[in-house]
Structures are given as C-alpha cells and as structure tokens.
N, C-alpha and C positions, 0 to 999 in steps of 0.2 A: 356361251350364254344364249339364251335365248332370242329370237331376232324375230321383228314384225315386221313384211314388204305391202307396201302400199302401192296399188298399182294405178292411174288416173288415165283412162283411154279415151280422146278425143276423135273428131271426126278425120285426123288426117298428122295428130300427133298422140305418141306416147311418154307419159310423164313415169318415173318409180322413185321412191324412198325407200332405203333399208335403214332400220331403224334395232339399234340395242334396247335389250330389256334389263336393266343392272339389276343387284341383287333390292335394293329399295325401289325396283317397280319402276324406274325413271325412265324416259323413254329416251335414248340421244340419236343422233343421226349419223348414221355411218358412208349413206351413198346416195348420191341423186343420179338418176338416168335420163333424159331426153331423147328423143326420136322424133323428125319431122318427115314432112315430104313424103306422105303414107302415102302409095297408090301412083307416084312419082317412081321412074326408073330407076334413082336411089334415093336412100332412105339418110339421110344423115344421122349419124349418133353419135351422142356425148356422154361420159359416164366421167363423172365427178367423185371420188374417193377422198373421203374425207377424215377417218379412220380406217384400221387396218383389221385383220380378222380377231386380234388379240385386243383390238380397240384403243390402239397408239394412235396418236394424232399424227396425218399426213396428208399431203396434198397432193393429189394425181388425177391427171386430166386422159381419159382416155379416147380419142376418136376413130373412128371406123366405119361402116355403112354396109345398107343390107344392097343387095345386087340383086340376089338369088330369085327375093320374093319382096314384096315391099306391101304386101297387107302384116295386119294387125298381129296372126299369128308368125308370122314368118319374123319380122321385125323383134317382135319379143324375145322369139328364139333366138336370135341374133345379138341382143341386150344383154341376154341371161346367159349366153357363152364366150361373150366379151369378157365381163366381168368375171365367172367361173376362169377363165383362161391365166388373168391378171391375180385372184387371190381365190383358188378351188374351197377353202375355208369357208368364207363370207358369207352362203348361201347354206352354209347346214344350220338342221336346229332351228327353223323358220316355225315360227310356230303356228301363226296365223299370217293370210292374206288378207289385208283388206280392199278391196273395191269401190272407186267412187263411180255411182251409179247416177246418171241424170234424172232421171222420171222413175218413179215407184208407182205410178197409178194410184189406184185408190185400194192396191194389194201391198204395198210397202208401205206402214207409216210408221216402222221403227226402224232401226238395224238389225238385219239378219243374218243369222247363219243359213250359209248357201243350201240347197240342198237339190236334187234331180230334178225335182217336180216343181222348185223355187226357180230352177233356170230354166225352164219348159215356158215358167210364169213369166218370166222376165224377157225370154225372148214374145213373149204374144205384146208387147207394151214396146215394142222397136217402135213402130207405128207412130207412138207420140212425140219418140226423140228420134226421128230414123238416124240423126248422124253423129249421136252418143249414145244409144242403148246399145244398139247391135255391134259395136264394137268393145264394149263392154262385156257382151254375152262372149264374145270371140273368145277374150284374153280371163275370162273364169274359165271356160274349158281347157283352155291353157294351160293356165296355171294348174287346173285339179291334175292335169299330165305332169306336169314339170314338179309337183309340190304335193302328191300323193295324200304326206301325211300330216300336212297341214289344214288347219280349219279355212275355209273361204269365209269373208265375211263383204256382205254387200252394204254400205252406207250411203240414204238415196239425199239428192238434192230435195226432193219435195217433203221429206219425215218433218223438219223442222216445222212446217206450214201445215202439218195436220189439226194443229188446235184452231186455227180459221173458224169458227162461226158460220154456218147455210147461208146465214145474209152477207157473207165477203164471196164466199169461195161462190154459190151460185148463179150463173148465167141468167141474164131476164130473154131465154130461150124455152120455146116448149119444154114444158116439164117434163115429161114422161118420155121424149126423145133423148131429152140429156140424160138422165138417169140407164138408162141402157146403154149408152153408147161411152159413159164416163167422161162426157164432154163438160168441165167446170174448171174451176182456177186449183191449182196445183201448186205456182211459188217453184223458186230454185235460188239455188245460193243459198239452202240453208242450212248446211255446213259452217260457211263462212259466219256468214248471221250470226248463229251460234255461237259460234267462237267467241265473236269480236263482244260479242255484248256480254255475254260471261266476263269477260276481264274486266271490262268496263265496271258490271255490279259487285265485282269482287272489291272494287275500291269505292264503289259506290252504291251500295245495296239500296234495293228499290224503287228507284229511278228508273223514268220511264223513257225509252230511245227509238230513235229513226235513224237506222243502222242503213247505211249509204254503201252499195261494193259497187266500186265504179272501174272495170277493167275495158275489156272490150267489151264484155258480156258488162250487162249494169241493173242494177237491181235496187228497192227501198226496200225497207220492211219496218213496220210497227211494233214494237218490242214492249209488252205491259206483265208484270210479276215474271220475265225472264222469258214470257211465250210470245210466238210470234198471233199478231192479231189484226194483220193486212200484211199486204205484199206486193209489189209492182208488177209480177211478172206471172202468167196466167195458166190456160193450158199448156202451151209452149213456153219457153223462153221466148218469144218475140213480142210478144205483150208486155206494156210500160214504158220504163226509160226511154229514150232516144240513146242507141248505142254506136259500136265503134262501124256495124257494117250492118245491123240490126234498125227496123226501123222505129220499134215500138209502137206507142199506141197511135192509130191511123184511123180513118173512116172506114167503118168493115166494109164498105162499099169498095174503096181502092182498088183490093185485088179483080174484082170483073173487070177496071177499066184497064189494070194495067195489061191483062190478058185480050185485049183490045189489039185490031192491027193498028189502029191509029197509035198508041203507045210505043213508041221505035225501043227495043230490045238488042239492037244489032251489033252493042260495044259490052253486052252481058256476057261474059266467057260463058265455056261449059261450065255444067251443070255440076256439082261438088258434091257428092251424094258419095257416104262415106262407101269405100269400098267394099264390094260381096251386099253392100246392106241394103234397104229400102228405096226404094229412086223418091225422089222428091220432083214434084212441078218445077216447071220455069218460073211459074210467080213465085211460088216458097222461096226459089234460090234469089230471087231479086230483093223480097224480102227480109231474108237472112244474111244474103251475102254482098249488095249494089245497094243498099238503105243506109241510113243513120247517117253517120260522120264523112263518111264515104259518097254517099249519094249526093250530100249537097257539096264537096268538097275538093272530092275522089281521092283521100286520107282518111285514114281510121283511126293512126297514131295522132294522138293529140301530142304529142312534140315536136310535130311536124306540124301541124296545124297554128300553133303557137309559134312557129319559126315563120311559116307563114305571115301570119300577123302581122309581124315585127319586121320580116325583110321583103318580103311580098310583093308586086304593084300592081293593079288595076282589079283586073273581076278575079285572078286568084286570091288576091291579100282582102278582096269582099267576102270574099266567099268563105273564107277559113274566119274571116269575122263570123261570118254569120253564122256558121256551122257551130262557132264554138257558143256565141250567145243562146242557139237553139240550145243546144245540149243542158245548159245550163240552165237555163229559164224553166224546162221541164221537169230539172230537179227540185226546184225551187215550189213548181205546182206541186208536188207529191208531199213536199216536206210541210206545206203551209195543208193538206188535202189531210195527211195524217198527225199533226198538230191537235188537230180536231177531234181525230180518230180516238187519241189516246189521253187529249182531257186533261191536262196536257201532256207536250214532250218536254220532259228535262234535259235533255241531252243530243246531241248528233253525232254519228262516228260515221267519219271517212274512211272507208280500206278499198282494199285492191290495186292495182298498179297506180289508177290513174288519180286515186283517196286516197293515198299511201304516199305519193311522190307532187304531185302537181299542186304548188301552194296559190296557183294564178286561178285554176278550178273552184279551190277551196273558197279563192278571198270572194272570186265572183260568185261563189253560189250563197252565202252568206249576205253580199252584200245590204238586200232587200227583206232581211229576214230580223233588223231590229224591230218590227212591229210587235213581233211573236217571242222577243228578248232574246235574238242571239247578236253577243258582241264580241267580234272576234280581234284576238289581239294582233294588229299587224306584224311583229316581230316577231313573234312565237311562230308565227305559222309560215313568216319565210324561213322563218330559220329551224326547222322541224326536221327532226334527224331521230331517223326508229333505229342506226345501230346499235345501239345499247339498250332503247327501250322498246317495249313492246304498245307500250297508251303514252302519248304526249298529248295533254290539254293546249289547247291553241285561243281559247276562249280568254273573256278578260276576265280579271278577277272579280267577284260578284256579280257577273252575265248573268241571267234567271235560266237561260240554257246553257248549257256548259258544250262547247265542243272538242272532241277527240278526233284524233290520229292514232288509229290501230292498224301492226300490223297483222294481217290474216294468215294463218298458218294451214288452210284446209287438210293435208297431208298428212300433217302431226294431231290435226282432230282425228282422222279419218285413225291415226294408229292407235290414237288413246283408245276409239271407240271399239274398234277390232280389240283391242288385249282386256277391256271390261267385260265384254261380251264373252269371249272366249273362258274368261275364270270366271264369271259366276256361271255358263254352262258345265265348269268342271266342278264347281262346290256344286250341284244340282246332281251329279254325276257319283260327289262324293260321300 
C-alpha cells in the first residue's frame, strides 16, 4: 500500500511519521521516529513501530544513536537504516514526502510541491528562520536522495496566516524599506491552527475562535469563517506570547541594552545556531533561548514550575509564581486583545503540550475572562482526558464562550495535506 513519510526538522531535533494510505484514502500511522542531541557527539534515536509492513498491529521500540555524524543529514541517514534494517518493507511505495517548513516568506503561502528552483527559494529564507529553515532545506535534499521517486511536499507554518489583512500583518516601519526587505508579521503555528479549529467548526460550524497552541513555542490566533485573521507571533516566532525559553513581546528597545556591557551575559551558554546553518547573535540566542519561562525562573517546563509552586521556598517558589502568573496574564491580554478583533469570540481552544495537558494553565487563564462570557466548568477541565477524544468542551453549559481541549495532530495534517496535493496534481496529470 501506499505510504506517506512526514519528516519535522528542528534546530537540533528530528521528528518522522510513516503513515498508510488504505484503500478508502485513510491515513493510519505505522512509525514515529525521534532524534535529539543534533550537533552533540551523539545523537540519540528512538523509532516507535507501531504497525508492521503488512500493517499488523505491533509494538516495538527501537533505540540506537548516530556517532558517525550528528548533523541533520547524517542522523536521518542513520533513522532511515535503522528502521530499513528492522522491517526493509516499511519504506517502499512512499509516495509522497511531506515537510514541515517554519517560514514560507511571502513566496510560500500554500503547500507546495518541492521543486529545484522551490529549494534554491527556500534555502534564500534560512535568514528568517536560521535554526528551522535550513535544516529543513538539509533533510528535502535528503530525502530527494533517499526517495527518488517520491513527490516532496513542503507545508509552511506561515500559509495558514496568509489571509491577514495589510493593517494586521504590516509594521508601522518605513514603508518602502519593509517592503523590500519582506520585513512584516508572518504568524506560525498554523498547521496546528488549522487543525484544531477545523474540528472544532466540524461540530460547531461558524463560530468564531481564539485558538491557543501553548507548548514551548506559544502562539494565539483569531479564527473568523475558518481563516486566520490575527496572530501573536510575527516575523519570527519570537513575537507575542511569553514562551517556554522565548521572550515574546518586549520593548524593541531591549535588544540594544541587552547588548550592553552593563547587561552581565556571562551564565548564557553557547550559542545554538542550528548546525552548518546561519549563526544567530548573542542577543537573538538570549532572546530565543535564556527568555520567557526560563529567564524569569530558569524552567521552561511548566511541570516543574508548577512543582515549584507547590514544594518550593523562598525566591525559587516566588519566582516560578511569578513566572507562571506572567505567562498567563499575557494570554489572557491576547485573548481579551482578540475578542475585539473578531466581534466576537465564541469559542477558545487549548492545544499543544502545555493546552493539551495542564488544567492549572487552563483554569488560570480563564479565570478573569467571565467579563467577555467564558465560564469554565471546574470539573471537566481537571478532569480532561484527550485519549479517546480528540475536542473536550471544559466550558459550562450555556457559557456564551464555549471552551475546548484539542488535541493537535500537526504531523497527520502535514500527511493529509502532502496526499491532497499530490492527487489532485495527478488528476491534473490525468
């Protein structure tokens, strides 16, 4: 049967799903891959077998580690002969790859099929992500080695955020310098986006949402007839939220003072710039990586932070206070900011790890937001359990905003949209 591999390259991990295509189009999951510690002397891997080549249901855990080479192509290499080695089947008959791409610029705002001169395009746009595009560019030439005669397909975080309006996405920056340089709001996470608010209007069509992915990475988005119509997160992903190691929105002044010698730097590791790829500043990396959760806490998992809280004492058990009330209080601006936006919001969905699992987040970001009608039901929401479902309402009944628990599946969009794309370019074909 035909098989879709989804491959997710981060700045220092790599993610893959192999996915069945059954005869009714459905898409199941046959493999998950993981790879950390990119650029590290080894590379840890974990490949999760979940079905078998004939697609029998099984359980197999497989671990191993790359030595040889520990960048992005090396590692893949290393994933992809792991698993060939354990079931040489599994891997034929790939029909398509799909790629989750962070930044499309203002040259991506659909999903595409890869092409020479599309990854020439894609590597000129490292620049905006250095330490998700260019690992991304790595593992498509990759893959076009490894998978010949498979279609590439690239699916970017910013396509979702293309319907934006000039007065969201535009900078109040010299005009004619942005405009050449493609310096404006962009949006990411919206894959995710996507997703979660699609299920949501499948049961509840219409309705208007402020879709919450709160992991490390954290993001809002304004959601009006299904399109995204705001977003928290700008030309970068460092823009908005307050995140797990991210600082979000700040005084654009900041970065000169932290570049400052009076600013002490001296407990900032090295610099994290994905391997082979773009070097990034010291401020970007303080930024990106010593911000958010982290900077005021020095915890980015909020389960630790919450543990914190609770066993804590003196300026640590303040400080994971406070960290956690910041976090929260700025969600709370965005949601009551885009409320507005959207005239109103009927709805909120929580995803991602920290939307997904943490009902102490949830109850505190809610708590302040009966003015605007959301009332959450205290039981539903400790008691919120996605194995079986994919939306649990947590709201009370007749709340005038309804809130949800979605889980995000980006992965499984990323294959749905690779195998659409893929057959309507062969009905085009046919």
């Amino acid at each position: 049967m035909p098989r879709i591999l989804v491959v997710n390259a981060g700045s220092s991990t790599i993610k893959f799903r192999l996915y069945n295509l059954t005869s009714a189009s459905k898409l199941t999951i046959l493999v998950k891959g993981t790879a950390s510690s990119l650029g590290a002397p080894k590379s840890p891997i974990q490949i999760q077998i979940l079905k078998d080549s004939d697609a029998n249901t099984t359980s197999r855990t497989l671990t191993d580690e790359a030595t040889d080479g520990t960048d992005h192509e090396s590692v893949f290499r290393k994933m992809i002969q792991v698993l060939q080695d354990n079931d040489e089947k599994l891997l034929t008959d790939v029909l398509a790859v799909g790629h989750r791409v962070v930044h499309g610029g203002q040259d991506f705002t659909q999903p595409t099929l890869i092409t020479p001169s599309s990854i020439s395009t894609l590597d000129s746009l490292s620049a905006l992500a250095p330490l998700h595009n260019h690992p991304s560019v790595v593992l498509i030439k990759t893959t076009l080695k490894l998978f010949p005669d498979s279609k590439q397909v690239g699916v970017f975080d910013t396509s979702f955020h293309s319907t934006l309006e000039e007065k969201v996405w535009r900078y109040p920056l010299p005009f004619e310098a942005c405009n050449q340089s493609g310096l404006r709001k962009y949006g990411f996470h919206g894959t995710s986006h996507n997703y979660v608010s699609r299920l949501v209007l499948d049961r509840h069509p219409g309705i208007n949402l402020i879709s919450l992915h709160l992991g490390n990475g954290c993001s809002a988005c304004a959601i009006k007839n299904g399109v995204s119509i705001d977003t928290s997160m700008g030309y970068t992903p460092l823009e908005g939220l307050m995140m797990g190691t991210r600082s979000g929105d700040i005084d654009p002044s900041a970065p000169f003072h932290i570049s400052q010698p009076g600013f002490s730097l001296d407990k900032v590791p090295a610099i994290k710039s994905a391997p082979a790829g773009p070097k990034i500043s010291k401020v970007e990396d303080v930024l990106n990586h010593e911000s958010g959760l982290r900077g005021i806490c020095g915890e980015n998992d909020v389960r630790k932070i919450v543990d914190l809280m609770r066993n804590g004492e003196g300026e640590k058990k303040r400080r994971a206070e406070l960290a956690f009330d910041m976090f929260c209080y700025r969600i709370q601006k965005y949601i009551g900011a885009y409320h507005i936006a959207l005239n109103p919001a009927h709805g909120i969905i929580f995803t991602g790890g920290i939307g997904e699992n943490s009902s102490l987040v949830r109850a505190k970001v809610c708590q302040n937001l009966t003015c605007i009608g959301v009332h959450l039901e205290e039981s539903k929401n400790e008691k919120c359990s996605l194995n079986d479902n994919k939306v649990v309402e947590i709201s009370k009944e007749g709340s005038p905003v309804k809130v949800f628990v979605v889980a995000t599946d980006e992965e499984g969009e990323i294959a749905r949209i690779s195998l659409g794309l893929v057959e309507k370019e062969k009905g085009k074909e046919e």
